[in-house]
N, C-alpha and C positions, 0 to 999 in steps of 0.2 A: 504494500500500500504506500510505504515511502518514496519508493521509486517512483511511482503515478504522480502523487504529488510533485517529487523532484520535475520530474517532467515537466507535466504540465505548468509548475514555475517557470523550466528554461522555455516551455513555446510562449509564455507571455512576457516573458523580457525581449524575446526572439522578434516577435510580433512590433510590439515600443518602438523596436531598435528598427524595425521596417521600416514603418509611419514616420520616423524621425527623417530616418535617410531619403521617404519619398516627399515629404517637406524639403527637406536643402535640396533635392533633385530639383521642385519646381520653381522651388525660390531661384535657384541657380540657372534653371533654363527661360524665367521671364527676367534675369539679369541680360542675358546675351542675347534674349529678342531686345529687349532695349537699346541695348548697346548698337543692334546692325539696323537699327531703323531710325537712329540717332540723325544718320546725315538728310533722311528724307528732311527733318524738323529744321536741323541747318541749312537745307535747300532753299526751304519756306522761307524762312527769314532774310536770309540774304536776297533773294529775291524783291521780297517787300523793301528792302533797304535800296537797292538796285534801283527801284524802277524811278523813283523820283530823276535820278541820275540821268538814265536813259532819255526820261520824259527832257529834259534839258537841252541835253543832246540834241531831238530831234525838232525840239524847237527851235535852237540854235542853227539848222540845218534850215528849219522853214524860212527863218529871217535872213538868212546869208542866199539861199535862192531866191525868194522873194516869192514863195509860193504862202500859201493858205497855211495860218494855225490851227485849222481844224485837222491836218494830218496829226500833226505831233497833240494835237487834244485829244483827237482821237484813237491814237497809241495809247493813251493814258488811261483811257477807259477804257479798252481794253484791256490793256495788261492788269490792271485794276481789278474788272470782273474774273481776269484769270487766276490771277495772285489771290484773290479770295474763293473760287473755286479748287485753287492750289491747296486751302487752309482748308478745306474739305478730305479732298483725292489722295494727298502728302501725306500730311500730317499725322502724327500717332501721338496723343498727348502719353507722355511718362506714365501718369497715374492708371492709364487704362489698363497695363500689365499688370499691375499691383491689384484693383478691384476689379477687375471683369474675370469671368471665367475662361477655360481656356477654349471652350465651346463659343463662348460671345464674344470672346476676340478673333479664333477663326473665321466667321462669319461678318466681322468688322471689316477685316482686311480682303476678304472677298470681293464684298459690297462695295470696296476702296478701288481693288484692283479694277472693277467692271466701270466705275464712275470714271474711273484715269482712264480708260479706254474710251468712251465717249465724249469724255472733253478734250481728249484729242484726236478725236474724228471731226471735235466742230471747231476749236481751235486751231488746226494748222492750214486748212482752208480759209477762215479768216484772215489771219497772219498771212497766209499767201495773195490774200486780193486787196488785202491793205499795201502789203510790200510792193506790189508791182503796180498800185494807184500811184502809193510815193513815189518811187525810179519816174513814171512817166511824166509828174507832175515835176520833179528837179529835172531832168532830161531833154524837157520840151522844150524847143524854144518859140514856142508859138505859129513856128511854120508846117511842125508835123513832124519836123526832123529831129534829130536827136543832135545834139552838139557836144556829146562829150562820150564818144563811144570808147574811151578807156574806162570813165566812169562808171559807165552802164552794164560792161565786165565785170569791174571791181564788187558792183554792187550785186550782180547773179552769183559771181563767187562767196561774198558776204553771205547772200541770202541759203546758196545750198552749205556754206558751214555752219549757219545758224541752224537748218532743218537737221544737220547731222548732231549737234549736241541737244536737239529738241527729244529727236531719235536713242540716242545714247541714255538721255536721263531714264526718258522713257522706260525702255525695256530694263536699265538696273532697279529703277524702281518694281517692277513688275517683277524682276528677279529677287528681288529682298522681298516681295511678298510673299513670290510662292513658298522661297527657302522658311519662311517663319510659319507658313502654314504648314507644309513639311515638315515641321518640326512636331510642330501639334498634333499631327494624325502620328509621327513616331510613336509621341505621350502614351495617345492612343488607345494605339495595338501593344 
């Protein structure tokens, strides 16, 4: 009878010592989601930091061609609406690791990833018939022709390395999602 008792003492320390180690497991694995979803949140912010900048820029560009401020106003709101649906699509607040479960944050970052995907189906079509109003409206010089065909280069080059770090962010974001949801169905199984 001593023995049984022994026993079943050692499977209930046994058991403690489980629940302990599957606590630091999760603690330990909503550490390193945080940590790889960190730069989406520094994306976001530099960006919002960025655009005033930008917005400058391309005013500074309307008034040196002498074309319309509603280009570079309208860069603005744009990138505005974007940067704020950025703060939607991006963003992972910190605390969501810590209180949501790990069922509600898969399902967050799903809902993320399919949002990112639709705001850039409608944002880079934008971006693109904004960009090439701009070029035409610096470009033109009122007879139809282009008067500065280095320019007009410079500025399709500009525009496809911009499309390629649109692209770039893109898919690592969509790659730090899956990898985090991956993780979760690890948990899992």
């Amino acid at each position: 009878m001593d023995e049984l008792n022994i026993l079943k003492e050692e499977m209930a320390v046994l058991k403690r010592n489980l629940d302990k180690e599957q606590i630091v497991n999760d603690k330990l694995l909503r550490t390193v989601m945080r940590q790889q979803s960190s730069w989406l949140n520094t994306f976001v912010k530099v960006e919002l930091v960025l655009l005033p900048f930008t917005y400058l820029i391309f005013a500074s560009a309307c008034a040196f061609f002498k074309i319309s401020q509603w280009y570079a106003l309208s860069f603005l709101i744009l990138g505005l609406i974007d940067s704020i649906m950025d703060l939607r699509t991006f963003r992972i607040s910190p605390k969501i690791f810590s209180t949501c479960s790990m069922i509600e944050l898969q399902n967050l970052l799903i809902k993320q990833k399919r949002e990112r995907f639709i705001q850039t189906c409608i944002g880079l079509p934008l971006a693109l018939i904004w960009l090439l109003l701009f070029a035409m409206a610096i470009f033109n010089d009122g007879s139809g022709s282009l008067f500065s065909y280095p320019g007009f280069i410079g500025g399709i080059i500009g525009g496809i390395i911009g499309f390629a770090v649109v692209v770039i962010v893109y898919r690592k974001a969509q790659k730090t999602n899956d990898s985090i949801v991956d993780e979760i169905k690890d948990l899992e199984e």
